[in-house]
Jmol script that loads the backbone (N, CA, C; Angstrom):
load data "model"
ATOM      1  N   UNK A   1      82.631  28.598  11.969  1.00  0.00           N
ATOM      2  CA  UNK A   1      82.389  27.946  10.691  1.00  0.00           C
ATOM      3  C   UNK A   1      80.925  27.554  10.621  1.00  0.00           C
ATOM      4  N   UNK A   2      80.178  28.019   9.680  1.00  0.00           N
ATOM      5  CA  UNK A   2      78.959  27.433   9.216  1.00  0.00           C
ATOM      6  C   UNK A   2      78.451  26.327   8.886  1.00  0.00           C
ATOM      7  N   UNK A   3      77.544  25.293   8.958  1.00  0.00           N
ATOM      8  CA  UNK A   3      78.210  24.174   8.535  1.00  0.00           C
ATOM      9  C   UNK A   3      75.788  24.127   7.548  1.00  0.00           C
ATOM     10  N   UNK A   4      75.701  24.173   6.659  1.00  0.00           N
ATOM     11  CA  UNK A   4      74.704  24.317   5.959  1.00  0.00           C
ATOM     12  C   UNK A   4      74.008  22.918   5.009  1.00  0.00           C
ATOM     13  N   UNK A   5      72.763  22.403   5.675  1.00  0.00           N
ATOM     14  CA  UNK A   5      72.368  20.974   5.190  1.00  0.00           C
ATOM     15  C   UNK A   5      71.406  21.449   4.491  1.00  0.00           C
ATOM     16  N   UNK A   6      71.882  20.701   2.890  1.00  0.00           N
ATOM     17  CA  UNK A   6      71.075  21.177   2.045  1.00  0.00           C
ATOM     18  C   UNK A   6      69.395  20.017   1.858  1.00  0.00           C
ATOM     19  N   UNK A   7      69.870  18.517   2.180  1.00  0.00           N
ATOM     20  CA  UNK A   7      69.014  17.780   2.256  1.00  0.00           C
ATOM     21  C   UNK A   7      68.791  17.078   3.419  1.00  0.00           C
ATOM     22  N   UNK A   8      68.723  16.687   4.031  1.00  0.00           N
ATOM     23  CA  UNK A   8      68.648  15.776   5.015  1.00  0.00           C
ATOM     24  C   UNK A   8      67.076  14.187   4.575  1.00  0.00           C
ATOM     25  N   UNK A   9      67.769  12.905   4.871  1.00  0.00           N
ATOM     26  CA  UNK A   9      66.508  11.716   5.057  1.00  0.00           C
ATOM     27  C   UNK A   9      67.139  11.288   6.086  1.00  0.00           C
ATOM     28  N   UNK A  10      65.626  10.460   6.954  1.00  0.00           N
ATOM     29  CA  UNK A  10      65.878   9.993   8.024  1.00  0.00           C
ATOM     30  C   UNK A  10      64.909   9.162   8.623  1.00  0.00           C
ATOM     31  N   UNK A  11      65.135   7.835   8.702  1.00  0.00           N
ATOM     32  CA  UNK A  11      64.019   7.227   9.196  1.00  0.00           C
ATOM     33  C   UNK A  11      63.548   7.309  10.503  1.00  0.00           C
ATOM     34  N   UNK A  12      62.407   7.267  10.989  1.00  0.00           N
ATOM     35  CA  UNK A  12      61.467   7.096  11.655  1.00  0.00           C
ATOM     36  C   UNK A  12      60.972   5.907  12.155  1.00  0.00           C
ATOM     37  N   UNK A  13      61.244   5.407  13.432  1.00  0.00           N
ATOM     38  CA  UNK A  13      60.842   3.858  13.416  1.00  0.00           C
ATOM     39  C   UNK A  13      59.158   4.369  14.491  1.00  0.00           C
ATOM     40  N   UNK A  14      58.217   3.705  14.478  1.00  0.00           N
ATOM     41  CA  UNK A  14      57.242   3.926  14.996  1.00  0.00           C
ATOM     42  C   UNK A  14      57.672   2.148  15.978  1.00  0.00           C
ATOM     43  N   UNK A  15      56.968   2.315  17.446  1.00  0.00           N
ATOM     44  CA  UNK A  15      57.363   1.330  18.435  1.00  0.00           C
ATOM     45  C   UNK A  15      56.345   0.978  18.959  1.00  0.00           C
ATOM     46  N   UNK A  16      56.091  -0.008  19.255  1.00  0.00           N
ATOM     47  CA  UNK A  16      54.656  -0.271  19.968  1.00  0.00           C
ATOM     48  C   UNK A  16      54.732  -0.391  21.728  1.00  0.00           C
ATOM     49  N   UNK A  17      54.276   0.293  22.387  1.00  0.00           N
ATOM     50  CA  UNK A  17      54.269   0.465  23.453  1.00  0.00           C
ATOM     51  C   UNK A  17      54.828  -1.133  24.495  1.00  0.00           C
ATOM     52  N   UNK A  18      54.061  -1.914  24.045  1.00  0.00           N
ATOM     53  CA  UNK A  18      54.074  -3.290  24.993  1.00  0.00           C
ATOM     54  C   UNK A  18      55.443  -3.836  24.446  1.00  0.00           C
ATOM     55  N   UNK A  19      56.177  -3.427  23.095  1.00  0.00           N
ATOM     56  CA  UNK A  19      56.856  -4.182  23.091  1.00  0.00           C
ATOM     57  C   UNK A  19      58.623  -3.791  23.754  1.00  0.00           C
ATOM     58  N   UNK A  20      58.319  -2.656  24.354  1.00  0.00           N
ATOM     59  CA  UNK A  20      59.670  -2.183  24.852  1.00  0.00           C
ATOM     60  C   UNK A  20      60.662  -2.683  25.903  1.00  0.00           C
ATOM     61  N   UNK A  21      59.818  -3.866  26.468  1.00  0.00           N
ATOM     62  CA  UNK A  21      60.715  -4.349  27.381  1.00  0.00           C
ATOM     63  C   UNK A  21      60.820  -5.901  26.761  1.00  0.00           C
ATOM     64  N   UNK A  22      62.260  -6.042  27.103  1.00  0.00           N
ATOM     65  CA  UNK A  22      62.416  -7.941  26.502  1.00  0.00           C
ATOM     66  C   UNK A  22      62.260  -8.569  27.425  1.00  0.00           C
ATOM     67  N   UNK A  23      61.514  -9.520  26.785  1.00  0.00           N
ATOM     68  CA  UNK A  23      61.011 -10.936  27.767  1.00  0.00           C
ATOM     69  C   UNK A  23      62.093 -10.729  28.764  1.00  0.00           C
ATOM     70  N   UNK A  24      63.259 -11.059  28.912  1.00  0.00           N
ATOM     71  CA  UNK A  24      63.982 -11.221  30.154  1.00  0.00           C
ATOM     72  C   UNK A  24      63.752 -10.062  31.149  1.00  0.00           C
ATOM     73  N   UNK A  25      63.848  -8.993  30.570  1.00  0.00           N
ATOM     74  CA  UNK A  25      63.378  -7.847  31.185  1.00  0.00           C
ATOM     75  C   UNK A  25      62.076  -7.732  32.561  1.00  0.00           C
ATOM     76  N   UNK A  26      60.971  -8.266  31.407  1.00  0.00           N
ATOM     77  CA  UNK A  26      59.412  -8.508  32.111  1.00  0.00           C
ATOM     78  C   UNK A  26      59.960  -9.432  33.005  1.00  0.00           C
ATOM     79  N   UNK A  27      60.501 -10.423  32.938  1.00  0.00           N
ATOM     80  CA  UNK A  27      60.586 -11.750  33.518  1.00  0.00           C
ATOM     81  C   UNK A  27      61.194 -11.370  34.895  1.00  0.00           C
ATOM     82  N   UNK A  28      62.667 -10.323  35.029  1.00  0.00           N
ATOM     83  CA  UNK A  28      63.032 -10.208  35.929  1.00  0.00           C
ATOM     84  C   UNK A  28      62.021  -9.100  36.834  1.00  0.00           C
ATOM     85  N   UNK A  29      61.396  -8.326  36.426  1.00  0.00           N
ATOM     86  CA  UNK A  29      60.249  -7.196  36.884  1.00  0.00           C
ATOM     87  C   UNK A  29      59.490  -8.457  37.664  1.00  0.00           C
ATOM     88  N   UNK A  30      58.869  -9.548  37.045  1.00  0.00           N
ATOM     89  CA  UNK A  30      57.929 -10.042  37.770  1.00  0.00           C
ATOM     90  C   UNK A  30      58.402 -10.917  38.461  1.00  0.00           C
ATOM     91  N   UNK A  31      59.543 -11.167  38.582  1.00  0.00           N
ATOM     92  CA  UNK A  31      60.249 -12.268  39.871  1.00  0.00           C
ATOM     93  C   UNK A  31      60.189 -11.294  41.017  1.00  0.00           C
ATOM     94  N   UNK A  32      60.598 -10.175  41.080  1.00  0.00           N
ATOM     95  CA  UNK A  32      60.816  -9.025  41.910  1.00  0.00           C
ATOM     96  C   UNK A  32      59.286  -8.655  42.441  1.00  0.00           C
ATOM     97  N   UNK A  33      58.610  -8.187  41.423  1.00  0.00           N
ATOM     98  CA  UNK A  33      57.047  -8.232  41.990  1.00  0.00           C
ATOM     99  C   UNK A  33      56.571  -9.423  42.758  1.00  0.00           C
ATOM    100  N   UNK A  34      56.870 -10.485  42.485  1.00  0.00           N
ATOM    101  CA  UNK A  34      56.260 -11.642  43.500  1.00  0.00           C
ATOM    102  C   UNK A  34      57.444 -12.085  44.432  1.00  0.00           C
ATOM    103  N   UNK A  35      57.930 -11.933  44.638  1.00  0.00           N
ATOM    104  CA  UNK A  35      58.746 -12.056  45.911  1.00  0.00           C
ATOM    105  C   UNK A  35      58.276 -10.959  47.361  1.00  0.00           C
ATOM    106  N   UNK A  36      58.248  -9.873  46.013  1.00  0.00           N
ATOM    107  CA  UNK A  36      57.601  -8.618  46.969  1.00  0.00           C
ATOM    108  C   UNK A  36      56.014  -9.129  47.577  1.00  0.00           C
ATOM    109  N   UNK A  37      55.015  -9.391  47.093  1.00  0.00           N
ATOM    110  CA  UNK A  37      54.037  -9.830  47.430  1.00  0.00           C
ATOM    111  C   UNK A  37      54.249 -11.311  48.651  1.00  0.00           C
ATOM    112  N   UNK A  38      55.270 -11.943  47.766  1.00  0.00           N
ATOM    113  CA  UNK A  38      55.399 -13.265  48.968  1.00  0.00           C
ATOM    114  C   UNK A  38      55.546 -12.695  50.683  1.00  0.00           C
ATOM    115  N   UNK A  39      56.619 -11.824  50.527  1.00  0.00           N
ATOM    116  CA  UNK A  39      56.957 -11.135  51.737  1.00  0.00           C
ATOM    117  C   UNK A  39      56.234 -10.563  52.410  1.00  0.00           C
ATOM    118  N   UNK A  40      55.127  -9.815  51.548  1.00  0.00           N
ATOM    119  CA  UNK A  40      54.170  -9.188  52.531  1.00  0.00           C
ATOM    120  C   UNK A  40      52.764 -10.113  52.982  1.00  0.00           C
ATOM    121  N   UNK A  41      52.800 -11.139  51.971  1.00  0.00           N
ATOM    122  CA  UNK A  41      51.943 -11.903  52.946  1.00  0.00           C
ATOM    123  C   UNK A  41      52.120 -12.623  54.242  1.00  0.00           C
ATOM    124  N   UNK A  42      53.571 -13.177  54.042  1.00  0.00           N
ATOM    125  CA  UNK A  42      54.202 -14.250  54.878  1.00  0.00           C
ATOM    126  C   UNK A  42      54.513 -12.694  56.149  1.00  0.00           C
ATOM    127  N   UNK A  43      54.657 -11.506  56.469  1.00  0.00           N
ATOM    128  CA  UNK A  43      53.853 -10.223  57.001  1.00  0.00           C
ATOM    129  C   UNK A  43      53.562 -10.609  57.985  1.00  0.00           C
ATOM    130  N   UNK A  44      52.503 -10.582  57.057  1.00  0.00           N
ATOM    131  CA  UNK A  44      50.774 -10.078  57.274  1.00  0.00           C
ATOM    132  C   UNK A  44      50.501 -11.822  58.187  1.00  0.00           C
ATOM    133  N   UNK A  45      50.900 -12.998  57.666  1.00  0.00           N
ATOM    134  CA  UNK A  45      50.726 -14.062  58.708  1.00  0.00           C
ATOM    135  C   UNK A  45      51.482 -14.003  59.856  1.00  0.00           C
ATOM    136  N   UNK A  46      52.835 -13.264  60.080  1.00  0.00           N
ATOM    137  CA  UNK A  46      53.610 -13.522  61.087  1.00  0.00           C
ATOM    138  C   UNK A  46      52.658 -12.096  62.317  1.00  0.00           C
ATOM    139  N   UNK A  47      52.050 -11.263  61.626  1.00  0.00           N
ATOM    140  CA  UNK A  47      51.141 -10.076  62.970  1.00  0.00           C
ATOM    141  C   UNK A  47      50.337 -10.859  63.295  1.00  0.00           C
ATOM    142  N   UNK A  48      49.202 -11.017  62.421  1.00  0.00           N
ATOM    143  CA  UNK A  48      48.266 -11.839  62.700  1.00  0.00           C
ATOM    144  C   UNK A  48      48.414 -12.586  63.996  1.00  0.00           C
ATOM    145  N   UNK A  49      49.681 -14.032  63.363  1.00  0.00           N
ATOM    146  CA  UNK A  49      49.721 -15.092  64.722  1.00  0.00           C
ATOM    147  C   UNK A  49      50.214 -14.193  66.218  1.00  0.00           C
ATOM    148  N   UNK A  50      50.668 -13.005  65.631  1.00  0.00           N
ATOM    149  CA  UNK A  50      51.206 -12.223  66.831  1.00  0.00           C
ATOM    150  C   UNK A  50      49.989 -11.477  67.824  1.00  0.00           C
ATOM    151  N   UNK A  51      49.323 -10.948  67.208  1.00  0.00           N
ATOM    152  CA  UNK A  51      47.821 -10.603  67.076  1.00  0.00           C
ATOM    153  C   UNK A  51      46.608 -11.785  68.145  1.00  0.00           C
ATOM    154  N   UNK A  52      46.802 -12.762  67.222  1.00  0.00           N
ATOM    155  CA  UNK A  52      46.078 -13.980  67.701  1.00  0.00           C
ATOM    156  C   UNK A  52      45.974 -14.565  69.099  1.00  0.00           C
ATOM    157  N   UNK A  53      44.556 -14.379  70.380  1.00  0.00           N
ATOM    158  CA  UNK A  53      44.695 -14.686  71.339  1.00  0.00           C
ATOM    159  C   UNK A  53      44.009 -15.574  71.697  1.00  0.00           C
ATOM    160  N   UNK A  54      44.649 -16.468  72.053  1.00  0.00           N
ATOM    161  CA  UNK A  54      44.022 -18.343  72.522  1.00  0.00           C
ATOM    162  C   UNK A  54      43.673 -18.402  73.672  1.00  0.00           C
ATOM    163  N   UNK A  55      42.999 -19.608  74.258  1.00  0.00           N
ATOM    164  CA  UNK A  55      42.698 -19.908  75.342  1.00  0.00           C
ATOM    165  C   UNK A  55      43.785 -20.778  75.880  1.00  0.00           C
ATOM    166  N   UNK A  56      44.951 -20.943  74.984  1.00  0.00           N
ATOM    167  CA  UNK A  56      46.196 -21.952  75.601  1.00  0.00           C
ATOM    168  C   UNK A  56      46.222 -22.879  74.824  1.00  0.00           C
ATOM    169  N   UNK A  57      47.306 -23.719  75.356  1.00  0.00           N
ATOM    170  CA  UNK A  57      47.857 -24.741  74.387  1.00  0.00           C
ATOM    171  C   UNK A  57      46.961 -25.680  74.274  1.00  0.00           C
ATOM    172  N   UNK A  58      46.198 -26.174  75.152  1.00  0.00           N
ATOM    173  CA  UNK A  58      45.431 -27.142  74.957  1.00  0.00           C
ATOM    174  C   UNK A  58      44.108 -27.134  73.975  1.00  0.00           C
ATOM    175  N   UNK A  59      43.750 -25.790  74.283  1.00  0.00           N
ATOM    176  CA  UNK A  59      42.916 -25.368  73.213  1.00  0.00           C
ATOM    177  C   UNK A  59      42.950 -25.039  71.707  1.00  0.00           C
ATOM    178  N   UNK A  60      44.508 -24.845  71.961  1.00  0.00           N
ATOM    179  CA  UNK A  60      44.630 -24.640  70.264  1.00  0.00           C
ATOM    180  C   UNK A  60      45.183 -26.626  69.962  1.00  0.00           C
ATOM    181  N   UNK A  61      45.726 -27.198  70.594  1.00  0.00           N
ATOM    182  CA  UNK A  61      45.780 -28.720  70.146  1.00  0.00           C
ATOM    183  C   UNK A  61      44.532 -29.316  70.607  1.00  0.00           C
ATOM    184  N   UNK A  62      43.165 -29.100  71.248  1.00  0.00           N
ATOM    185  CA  UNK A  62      42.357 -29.912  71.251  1.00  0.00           C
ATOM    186  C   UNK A  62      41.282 -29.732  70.154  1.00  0.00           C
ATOM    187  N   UNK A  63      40.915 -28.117  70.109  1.00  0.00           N
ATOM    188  CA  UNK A  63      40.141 -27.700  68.924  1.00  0.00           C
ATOM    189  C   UNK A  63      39.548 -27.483  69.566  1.00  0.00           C
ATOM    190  N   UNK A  64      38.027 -27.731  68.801  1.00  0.00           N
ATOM    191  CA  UNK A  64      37.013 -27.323  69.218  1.00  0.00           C
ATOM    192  C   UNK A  64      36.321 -28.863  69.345  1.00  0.00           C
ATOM    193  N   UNK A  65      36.376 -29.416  70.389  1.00  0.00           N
ATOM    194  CA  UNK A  65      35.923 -31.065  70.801  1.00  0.00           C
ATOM    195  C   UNK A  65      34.305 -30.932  70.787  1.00  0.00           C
TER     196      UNK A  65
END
end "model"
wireframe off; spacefill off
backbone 0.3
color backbone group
């Protein structure tokens, strides 16, 4: 069966790029992004102190007298 459109209308919505995600959306993206960052700093401090070579306990509780 043929099926033949003699007219067709149809709107067109034009979208603006920034606005495609809803606030809750962004909101949950950037909880996720900074957690991710928290983690890799709190990392990056746990090699470090691993990393880190003292002269001993006394030296790291006396300082630098």
């Amino acid at each position: 069966m043929d099926v033949q459109i003699e007219d067709l209308i149809s709107t067109v919505r034009s979208v603006d790029s920034d606005s495609l995600l809803a606030p809750q959306t962004m909101k949950k993206i950037l909880e996720a992004v900074m957690q991710a960052v928290e983690e890799r700093e709190e990392h990056r401090d746990r090699v470090r102190a691993e990393q880190h070579v003292s002269g001993g306990v006394s030296e790291e509780l006396l300082g630098d007298r």
